[in-house]
N, C-alpha and C positions, 0 to 999 in steps of 0.2 A: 131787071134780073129775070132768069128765068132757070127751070130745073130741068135737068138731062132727062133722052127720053124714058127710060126704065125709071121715071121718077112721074112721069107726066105729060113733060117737058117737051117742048124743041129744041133744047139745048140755042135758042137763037142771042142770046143774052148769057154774059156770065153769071154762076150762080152765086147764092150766099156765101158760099164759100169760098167760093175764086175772088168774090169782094173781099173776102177777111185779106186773103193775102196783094191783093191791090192795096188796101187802106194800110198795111203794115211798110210796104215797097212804098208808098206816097208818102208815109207820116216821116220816114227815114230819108228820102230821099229831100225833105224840107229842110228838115235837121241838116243834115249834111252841108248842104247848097248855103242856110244861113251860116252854119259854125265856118267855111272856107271863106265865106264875105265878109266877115269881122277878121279873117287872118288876113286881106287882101288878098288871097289867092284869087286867080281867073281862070272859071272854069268852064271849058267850052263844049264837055260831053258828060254828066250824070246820069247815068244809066243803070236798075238795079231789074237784073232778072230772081223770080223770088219762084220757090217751090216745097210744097210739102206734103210732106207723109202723115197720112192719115191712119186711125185707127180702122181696123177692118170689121169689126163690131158699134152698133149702137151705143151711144150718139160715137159719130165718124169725128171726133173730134182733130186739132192737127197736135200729134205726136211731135215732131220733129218739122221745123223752117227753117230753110236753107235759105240765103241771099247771094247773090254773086251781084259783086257792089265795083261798076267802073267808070272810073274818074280820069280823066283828058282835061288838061290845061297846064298852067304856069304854076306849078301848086308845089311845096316842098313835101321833102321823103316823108316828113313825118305829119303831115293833114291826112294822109287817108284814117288816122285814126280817131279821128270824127265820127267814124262810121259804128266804132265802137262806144263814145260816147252817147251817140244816140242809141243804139240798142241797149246798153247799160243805166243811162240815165234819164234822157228826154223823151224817147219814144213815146207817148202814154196811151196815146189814140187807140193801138191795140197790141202793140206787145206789152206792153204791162197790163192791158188792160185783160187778158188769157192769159193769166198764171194758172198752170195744172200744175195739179200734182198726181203724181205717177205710183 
C-alpha cells in the first residue's frame, strides 16, 4: 500500500482505502462465483467494478459503495441475484464489517 502524494505518498501502490473497496469487490465476487457453483451454473466472466464516495471531512470515511456486478455464462435469469444475497447476507469480510451510521 501506499498514500497519495498530498498525503506523502507516491501514490505507487493502492491506498488503504482503495484496499477497503478491493477486499468488499473480492469478498463478493467469492460469494457469488461459490453461490452460481452449487446452482450449476457456468460461468465464464465475473467481473465487479466497485466505487465510492467519500466523506469530504475527517475521517474520509466511504459514504456511499456502488458495485457494478458482471456475470457471462450459462447461468439462469434469476442467479444474478446472488449478488444480492451476498451483500445482504454473506459478505462479512467488509461490508458488514463498516456498518455506519449516518
Amino acid at each position: 500500500m501506499d498514500a497519495n502524494e498530498a498525503a506523502g505518498g507516491d501514490a505507487s501502490a493502492p491506498s488503504p482505502m482503495e484496499m477497503v473497496l478491493h477486499g468488499a469487490a473480492g469478498c463478493m465476487a467469492i460469494d457469488i462465483g461459490v453461490i452460481l457453483r452449487h446452482h450449476m451454473g457456468k460461468v465464464t466472466k465475473l467481473e465487479i467494478e466497485a466505487d465510492g464516495e467519500r466523506a469530504e471531512t475527517e475521517p474520509k470515511y466511504y459514504k456511499h459503495i456502488t458495485m457494478n456486478i458482471i456475470i457471462d455464462g450459462d447461468i439462469t435469469a434469476n442467479r444474478p441475484a446472488s449478488s444480492r444475497l451476498s451483500k445482504d447476507k454473506y459478505c462479512s469480510a467488509v461490508i458488514h464489517s463498516l456498518q455506519m451510521s449516518t
